[in-house]
The first five atom37 places (N, CA, C, CB, O) and aatype in JSON, in Angstrom:
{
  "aatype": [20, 20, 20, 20, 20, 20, 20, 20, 20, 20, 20, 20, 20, 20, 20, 20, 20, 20, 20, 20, 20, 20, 20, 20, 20, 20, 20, 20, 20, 20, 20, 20, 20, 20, 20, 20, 20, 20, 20, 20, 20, 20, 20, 20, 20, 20, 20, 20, 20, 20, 20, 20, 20, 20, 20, 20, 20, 20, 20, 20, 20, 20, 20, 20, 20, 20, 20, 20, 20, 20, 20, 20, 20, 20, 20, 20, 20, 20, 20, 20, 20, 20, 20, 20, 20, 20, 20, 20, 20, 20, 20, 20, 20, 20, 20, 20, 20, 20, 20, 20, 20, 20, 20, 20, 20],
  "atom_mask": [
    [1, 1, 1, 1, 1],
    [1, 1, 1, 1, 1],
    [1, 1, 1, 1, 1],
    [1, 1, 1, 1, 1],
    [1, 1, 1, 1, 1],
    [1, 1, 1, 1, 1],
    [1, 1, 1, 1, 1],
    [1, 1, 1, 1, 1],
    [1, 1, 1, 1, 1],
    [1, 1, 1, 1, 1],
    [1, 1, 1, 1, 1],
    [1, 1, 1, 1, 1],
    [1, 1, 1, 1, 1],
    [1, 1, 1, 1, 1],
    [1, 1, 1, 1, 1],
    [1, 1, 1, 1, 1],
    [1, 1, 1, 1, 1],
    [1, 1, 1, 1, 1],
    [1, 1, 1, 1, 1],
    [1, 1, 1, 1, 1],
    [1, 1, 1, 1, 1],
    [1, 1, 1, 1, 1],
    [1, 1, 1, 1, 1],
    [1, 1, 1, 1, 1],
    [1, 1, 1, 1, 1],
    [1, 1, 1, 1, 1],
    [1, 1, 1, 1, 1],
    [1, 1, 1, 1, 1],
    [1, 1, 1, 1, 1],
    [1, 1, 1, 1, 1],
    [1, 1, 1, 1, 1],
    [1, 1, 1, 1, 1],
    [1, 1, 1, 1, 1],
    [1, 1, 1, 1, 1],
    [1, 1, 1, 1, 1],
    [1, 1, 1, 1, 1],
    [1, 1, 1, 1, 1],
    [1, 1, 1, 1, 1],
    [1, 1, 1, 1, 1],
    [1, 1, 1, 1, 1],
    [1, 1, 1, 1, 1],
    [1, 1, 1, 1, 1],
    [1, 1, 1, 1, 1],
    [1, 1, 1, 1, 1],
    [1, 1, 1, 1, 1],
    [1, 1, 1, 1, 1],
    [1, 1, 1, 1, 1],
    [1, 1, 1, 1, 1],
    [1, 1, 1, 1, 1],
    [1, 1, 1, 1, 1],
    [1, 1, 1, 1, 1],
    [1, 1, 1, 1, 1],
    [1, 1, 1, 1, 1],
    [1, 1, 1, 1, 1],
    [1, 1, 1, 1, 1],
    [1, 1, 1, 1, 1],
    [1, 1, 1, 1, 1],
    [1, 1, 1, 1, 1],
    [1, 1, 1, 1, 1],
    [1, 1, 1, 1, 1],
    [1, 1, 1, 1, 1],
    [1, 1, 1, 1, 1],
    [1, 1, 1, 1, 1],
    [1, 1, 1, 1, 1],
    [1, 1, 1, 1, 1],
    [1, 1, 1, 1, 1],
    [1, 1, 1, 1, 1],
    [1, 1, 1, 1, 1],
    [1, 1, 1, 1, 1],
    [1, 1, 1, 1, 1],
    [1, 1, 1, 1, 1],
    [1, 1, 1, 1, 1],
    [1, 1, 1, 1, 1],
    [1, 1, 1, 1, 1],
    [1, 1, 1, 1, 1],
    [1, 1, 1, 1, 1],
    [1, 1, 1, 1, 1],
    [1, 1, 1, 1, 1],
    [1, 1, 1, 1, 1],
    [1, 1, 1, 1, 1],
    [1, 1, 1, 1, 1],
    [1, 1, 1, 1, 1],
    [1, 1, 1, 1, 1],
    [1, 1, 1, 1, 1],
    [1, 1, 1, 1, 1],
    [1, 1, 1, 1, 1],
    [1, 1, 1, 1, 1],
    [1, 1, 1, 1, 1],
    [1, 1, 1, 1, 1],
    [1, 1, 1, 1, 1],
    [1, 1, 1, 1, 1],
    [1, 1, 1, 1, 1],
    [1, 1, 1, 1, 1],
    [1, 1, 1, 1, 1],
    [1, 1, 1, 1, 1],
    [1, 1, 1, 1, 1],
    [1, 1, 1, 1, 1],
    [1, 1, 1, 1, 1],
    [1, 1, 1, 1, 1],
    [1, 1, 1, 1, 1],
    [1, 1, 1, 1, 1],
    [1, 1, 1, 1, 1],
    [1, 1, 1, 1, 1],
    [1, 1, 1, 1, 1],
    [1, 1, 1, 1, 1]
  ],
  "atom_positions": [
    [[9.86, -8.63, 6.42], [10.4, -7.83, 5.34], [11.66, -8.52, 4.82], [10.7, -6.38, 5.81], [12.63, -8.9, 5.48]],
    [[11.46, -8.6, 3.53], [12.52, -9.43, 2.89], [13.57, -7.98, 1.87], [11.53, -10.93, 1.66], [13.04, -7.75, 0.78]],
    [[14.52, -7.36, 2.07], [14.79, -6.48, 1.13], [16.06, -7.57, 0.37], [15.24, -4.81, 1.84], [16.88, -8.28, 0.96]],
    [[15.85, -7.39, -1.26], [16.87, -7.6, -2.59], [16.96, -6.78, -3.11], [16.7, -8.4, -3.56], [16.45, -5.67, -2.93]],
    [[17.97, -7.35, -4.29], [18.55, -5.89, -4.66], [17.84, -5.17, -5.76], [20.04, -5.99, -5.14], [18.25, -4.11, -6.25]],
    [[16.81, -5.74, -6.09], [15.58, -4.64, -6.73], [14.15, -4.83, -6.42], [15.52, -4.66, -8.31], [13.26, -4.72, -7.26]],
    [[13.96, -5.17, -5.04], [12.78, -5.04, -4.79], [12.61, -5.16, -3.01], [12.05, -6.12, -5.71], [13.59, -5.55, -2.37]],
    [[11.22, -4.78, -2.25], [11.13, -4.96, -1.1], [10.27, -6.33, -0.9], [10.64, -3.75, -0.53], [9.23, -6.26, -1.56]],
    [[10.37, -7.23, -0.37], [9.13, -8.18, -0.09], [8.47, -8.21, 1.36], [9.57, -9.63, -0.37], [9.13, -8.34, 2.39]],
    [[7.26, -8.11, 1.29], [6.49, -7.72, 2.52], [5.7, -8.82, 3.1], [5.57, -6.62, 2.23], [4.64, -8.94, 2.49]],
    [[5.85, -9.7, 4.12], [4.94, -10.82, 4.39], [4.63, -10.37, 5.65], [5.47, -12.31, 4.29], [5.37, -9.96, 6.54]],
    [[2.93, -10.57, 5.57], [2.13, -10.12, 6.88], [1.35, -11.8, 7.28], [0.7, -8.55, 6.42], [0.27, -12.11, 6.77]],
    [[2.17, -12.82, 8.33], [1.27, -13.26, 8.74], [0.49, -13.55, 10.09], [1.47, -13.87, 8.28], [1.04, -13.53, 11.19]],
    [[-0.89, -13.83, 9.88], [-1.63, -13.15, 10.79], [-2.86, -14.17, 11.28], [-2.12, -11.77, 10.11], [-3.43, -15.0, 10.57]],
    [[-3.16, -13.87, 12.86], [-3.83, -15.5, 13.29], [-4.67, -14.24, 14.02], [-2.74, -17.17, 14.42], [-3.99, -13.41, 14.62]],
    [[-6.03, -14.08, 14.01], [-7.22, -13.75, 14.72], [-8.02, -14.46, 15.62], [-7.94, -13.48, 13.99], [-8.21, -15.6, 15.2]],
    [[-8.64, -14.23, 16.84], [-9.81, -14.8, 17.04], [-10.68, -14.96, 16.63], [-10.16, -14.65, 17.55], [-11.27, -16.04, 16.69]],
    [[-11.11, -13.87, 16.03], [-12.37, -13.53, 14.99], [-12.24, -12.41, 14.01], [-13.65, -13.15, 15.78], [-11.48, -11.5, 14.32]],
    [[-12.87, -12.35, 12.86], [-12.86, -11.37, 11.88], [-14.28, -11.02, 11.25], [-11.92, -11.82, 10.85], [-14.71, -11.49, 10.19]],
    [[-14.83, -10.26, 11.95], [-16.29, -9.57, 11.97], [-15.96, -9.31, 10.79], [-16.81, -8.33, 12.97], [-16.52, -10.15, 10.09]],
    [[-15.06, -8.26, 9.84], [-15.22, -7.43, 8.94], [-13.91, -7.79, 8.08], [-15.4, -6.0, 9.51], [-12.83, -8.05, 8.62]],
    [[-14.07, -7.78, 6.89], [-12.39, -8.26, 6.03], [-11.5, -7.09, 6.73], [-12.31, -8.04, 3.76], [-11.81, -5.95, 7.09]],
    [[-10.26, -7.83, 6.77], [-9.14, -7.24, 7.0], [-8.93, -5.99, 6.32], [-8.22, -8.06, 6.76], [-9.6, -5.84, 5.29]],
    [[-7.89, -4.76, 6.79], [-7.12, -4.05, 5.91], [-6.01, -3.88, 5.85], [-7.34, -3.21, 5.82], [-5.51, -3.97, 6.98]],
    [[-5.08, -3.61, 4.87], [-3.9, -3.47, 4.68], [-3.67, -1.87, 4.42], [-3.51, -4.41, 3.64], [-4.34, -1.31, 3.56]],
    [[-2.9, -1.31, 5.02], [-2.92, 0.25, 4.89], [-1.26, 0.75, 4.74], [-3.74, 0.99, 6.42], [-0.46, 0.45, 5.63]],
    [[-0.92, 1.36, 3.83], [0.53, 1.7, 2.96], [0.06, 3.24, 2.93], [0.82, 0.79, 1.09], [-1.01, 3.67, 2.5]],
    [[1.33, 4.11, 3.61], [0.99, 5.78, 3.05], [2.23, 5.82, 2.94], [0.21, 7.14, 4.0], [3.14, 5.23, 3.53]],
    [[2.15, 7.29, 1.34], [3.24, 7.39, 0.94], [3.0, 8.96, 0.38], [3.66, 6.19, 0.01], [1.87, 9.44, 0.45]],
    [[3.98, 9.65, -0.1], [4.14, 11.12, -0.23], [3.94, 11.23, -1.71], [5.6, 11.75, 0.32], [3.36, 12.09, -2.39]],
    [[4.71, 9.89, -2.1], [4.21, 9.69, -3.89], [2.62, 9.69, -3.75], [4.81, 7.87, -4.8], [1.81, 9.51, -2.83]],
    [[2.56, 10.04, -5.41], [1.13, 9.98, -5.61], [0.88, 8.46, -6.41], [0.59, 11.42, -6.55], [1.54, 8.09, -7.39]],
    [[-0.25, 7.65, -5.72], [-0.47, 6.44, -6.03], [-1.45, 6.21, -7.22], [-0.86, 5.86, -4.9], [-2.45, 6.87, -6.98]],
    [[-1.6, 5.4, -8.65], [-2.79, 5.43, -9.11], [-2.46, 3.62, -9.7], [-3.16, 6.92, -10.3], [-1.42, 3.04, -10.01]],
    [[-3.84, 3.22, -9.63], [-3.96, 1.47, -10.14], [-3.46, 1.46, -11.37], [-5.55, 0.71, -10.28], [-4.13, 1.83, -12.33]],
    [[-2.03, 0.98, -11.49], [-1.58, 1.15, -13.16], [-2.35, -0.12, -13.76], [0.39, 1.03, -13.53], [-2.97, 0.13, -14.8]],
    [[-2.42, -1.6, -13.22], [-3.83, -2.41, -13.43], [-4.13, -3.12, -12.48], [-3.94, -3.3, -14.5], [-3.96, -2.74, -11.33]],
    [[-4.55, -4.07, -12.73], [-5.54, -4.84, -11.57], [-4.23, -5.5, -10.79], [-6.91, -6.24, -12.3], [-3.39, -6.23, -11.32]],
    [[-4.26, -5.17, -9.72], [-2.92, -6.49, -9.16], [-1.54, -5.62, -8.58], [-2.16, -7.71, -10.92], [-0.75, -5.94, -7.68]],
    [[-1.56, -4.29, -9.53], [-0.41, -3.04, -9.28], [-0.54, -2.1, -9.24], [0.42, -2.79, -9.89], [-1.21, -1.59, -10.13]],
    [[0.09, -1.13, -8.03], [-0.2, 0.38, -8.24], [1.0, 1.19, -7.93], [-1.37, 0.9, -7.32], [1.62, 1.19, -6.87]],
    [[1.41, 2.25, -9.61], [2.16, 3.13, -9.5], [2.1, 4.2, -8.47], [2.15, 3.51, -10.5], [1.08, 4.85, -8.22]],
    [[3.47, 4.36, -7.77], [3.74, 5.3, -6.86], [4.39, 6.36, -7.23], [4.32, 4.85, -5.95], [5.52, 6.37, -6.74]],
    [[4.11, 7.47, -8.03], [5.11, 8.32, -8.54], [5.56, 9.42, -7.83], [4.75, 8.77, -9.64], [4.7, 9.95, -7.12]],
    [[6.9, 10.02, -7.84], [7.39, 11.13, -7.69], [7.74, 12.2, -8.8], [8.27, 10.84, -7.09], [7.22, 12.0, -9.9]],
    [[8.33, 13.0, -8.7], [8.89, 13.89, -9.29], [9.98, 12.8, -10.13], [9.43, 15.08, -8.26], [9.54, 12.57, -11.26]],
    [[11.03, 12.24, -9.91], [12.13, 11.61, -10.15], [11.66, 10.32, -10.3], [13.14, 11.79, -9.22], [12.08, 9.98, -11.4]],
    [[10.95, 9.28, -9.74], [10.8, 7.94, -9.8], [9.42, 7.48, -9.61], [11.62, 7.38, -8.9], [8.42, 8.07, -9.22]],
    [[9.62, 6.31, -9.96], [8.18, 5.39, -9.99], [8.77, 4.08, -9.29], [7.44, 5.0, -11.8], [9.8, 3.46, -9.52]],
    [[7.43, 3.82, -8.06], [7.64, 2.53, -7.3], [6.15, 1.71, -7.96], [7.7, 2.82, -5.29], [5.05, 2.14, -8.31]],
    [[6.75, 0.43, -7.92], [5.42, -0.36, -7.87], [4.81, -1.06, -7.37], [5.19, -0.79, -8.38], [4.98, -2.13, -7.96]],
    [[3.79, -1.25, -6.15], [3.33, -1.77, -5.25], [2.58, -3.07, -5.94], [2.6, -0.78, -4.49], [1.57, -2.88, -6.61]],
    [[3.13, -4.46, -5.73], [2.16, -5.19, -6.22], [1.35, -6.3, -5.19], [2.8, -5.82, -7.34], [1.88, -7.02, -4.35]],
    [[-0.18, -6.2, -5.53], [-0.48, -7.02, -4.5], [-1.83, -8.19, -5.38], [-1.03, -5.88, -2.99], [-2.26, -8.03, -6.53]],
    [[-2.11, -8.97, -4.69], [-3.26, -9.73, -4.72], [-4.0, -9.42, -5.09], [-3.68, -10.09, -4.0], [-4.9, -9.18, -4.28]],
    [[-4.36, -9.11, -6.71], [-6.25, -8.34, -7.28], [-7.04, -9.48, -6.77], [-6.74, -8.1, -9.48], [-8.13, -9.25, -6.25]],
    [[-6.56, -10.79, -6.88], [-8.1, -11.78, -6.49], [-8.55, -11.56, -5.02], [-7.85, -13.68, -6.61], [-9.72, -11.62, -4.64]],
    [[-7.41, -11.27, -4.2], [-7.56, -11.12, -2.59], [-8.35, -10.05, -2.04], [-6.25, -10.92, -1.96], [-9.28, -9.97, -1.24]],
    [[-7.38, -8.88, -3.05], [-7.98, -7.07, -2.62], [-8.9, -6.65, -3.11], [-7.22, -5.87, -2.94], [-9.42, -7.16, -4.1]],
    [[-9.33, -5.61, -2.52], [-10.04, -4.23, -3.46], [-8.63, -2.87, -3.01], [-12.32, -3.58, -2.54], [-7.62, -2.93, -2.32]],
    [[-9.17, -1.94, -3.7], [-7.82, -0.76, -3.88], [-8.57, 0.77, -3.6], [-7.01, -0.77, -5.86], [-9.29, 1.4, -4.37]],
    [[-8.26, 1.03, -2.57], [-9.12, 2.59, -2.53], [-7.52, 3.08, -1.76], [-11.15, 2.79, -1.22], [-6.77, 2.59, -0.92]],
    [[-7.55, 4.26, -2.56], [-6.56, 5.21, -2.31], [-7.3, 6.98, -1.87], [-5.58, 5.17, -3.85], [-8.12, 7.65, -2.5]],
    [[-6.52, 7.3, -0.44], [-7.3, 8.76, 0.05], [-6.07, 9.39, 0.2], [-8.35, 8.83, 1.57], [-5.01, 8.95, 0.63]],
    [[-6.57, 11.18, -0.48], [-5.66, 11.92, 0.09], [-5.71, 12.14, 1.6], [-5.69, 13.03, -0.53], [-6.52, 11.69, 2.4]],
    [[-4.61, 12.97, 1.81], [-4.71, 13.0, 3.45], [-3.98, 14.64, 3.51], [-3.58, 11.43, 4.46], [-2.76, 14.73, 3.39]],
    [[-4.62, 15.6, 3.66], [-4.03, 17.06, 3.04], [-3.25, 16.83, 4.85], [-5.56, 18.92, 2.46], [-3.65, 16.18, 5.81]],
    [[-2.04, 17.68, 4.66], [-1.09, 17.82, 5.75], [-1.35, 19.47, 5.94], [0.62, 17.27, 5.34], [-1.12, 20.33, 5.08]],
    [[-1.9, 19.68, 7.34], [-1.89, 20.94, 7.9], [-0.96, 21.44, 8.7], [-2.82, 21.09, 8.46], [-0.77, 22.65, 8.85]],
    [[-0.25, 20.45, 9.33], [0.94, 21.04, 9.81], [1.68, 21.29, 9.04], [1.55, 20.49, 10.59], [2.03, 20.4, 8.27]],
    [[2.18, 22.45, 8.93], [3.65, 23.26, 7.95], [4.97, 22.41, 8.55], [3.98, 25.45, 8.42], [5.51, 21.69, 7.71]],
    [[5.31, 22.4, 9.32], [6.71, 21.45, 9.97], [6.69, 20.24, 8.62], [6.31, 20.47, 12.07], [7.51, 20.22, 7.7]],
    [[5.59, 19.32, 8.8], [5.29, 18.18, 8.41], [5.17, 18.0, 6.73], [4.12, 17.9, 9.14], [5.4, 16.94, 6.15]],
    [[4.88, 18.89, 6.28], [4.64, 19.26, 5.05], [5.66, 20.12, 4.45], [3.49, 19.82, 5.02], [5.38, 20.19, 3.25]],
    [[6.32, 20.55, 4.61], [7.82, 21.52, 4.18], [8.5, 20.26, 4.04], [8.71, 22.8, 5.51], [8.98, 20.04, 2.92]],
    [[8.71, 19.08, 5.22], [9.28, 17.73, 4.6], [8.91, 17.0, 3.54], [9.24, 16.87, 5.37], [9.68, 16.57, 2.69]],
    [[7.15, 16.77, 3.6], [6.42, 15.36, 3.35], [6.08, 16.36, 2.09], [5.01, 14.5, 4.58], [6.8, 15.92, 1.19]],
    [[5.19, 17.74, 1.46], [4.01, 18.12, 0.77], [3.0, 18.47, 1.18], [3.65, 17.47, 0.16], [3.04, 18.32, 2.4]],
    [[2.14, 18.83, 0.88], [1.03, 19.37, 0.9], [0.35, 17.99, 1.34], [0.61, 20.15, -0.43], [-0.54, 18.08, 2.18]],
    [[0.63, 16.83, 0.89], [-0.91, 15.67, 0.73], [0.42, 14.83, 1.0], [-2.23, 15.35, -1.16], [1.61, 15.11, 0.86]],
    [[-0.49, 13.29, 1.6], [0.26, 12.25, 2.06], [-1.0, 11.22, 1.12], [0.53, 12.15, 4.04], [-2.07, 11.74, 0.8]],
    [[-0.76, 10.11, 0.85], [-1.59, 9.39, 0.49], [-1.69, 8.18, 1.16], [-1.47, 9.29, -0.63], [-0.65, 7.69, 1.61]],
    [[-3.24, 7.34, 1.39], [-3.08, 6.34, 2.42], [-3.91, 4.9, 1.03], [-4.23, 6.92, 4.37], [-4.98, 5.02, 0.43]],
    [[-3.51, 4.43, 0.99], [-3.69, 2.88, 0.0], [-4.22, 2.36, 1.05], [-2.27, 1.87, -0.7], [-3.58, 2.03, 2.04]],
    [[-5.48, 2.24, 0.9], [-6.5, 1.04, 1.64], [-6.61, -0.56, 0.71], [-8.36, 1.83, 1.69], [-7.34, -0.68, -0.27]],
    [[-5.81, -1.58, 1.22], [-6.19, -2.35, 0.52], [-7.22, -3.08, 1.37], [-5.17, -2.99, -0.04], [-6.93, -2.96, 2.56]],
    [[-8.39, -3.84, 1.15], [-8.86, -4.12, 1.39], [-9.42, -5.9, 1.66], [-9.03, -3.3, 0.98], [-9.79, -6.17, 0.52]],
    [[-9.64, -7.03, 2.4], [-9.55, -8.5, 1.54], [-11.41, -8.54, 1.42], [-8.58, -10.24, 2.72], [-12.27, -7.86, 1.98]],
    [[-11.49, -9.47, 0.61], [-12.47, -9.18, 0.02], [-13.84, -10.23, 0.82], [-12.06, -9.37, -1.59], [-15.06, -10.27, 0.66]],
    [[-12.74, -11.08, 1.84], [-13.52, -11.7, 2.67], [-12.88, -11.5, 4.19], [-13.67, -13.16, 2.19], [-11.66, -11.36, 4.25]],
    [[-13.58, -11.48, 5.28], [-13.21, -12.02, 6.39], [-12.47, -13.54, 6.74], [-14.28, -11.9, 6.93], [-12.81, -14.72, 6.81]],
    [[-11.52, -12.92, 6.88], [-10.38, -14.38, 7.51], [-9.58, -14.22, 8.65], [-9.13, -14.84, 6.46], [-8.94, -13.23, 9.02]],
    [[-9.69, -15.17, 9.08], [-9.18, -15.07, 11.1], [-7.64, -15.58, 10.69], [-10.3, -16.66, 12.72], [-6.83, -15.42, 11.61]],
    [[-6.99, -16.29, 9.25], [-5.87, -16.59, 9.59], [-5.12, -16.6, 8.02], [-5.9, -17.93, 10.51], [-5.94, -16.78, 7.12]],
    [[-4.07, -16.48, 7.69], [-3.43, -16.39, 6.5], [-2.28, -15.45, 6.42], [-4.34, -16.08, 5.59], [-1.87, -14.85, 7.41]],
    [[-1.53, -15.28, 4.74], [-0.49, -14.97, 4.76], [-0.87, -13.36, 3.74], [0.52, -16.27, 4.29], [-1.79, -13.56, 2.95]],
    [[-0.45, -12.33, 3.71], [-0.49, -11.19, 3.12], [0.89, -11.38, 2.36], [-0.69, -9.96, 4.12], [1.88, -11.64, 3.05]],
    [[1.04, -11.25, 0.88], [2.17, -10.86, 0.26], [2.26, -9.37, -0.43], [2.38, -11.87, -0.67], [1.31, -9.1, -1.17]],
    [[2.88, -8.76, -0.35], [3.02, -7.47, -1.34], [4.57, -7.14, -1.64], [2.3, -6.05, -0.59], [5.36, -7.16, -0.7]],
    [[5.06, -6.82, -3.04], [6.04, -6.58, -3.5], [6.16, -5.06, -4.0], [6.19, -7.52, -4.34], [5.32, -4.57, -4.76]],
    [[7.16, -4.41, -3.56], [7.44, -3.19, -3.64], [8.66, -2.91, -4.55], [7.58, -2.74, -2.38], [9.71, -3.25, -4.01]],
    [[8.8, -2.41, -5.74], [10.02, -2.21, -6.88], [10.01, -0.99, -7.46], [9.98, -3.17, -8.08], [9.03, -0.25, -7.52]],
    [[11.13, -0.77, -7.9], [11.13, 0.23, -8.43], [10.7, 0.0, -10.14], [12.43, 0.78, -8.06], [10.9, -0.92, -10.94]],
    [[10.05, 1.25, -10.23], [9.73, 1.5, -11.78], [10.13, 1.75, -12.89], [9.27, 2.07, -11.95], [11.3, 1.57, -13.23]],
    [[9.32, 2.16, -13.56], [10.29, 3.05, -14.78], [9.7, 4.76, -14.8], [9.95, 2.19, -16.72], [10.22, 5.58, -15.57]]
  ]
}
């Protein structure tokens, strides 16, 4: 994790024995996430927008709610948590993950 002063930088790197199935990359957040385009996805709140940017040639992008039944957990977090499945689009036993995290507009 690289933090500046307007953005987060995220480097995942990673050495396998084997990789039966493409990798995933998994980000949950309380904002609600939607693909603003290929490559970025808005994180909005009430007050702000983050922007998650990652690899469209690398990923695929599936985003799930995740409803919160515990009341404790949800009086903090909301009703729903959201989990960003990124996905790589091949199996690889070794390489570097980049993703950049900023704020919006």
């Amino acid at each position: 994790y690289r933090l500046g002063k307007s953005e987060l930088v995220i480097r995942d790197k990673f050495s396998l024995a084997e990789a039966k199935t493409p990798n995933t990359v998994n980000f949950l957040t309380w904002g609600k996430p939607s693909v603003q385009h290929e490559g970025t996805i808005a994180i909005r709140t009430e007050k702000i927008t983050a922007h998650l940017a990652y690899d469209a040639r690398r990923f695929t992008v599936a985003i799930e709610e995740i409803p919160l039944t515990d009341q404790n957990l949800a009086h903090s977090w909301g009703a729903t948590l959201y989990r960003i499945v990124l996905t790589d689009r091949k199996p690889s036993t070794e390489g570097t993950y980049r993703f950049v995290v900023s704020r919006g507009s």
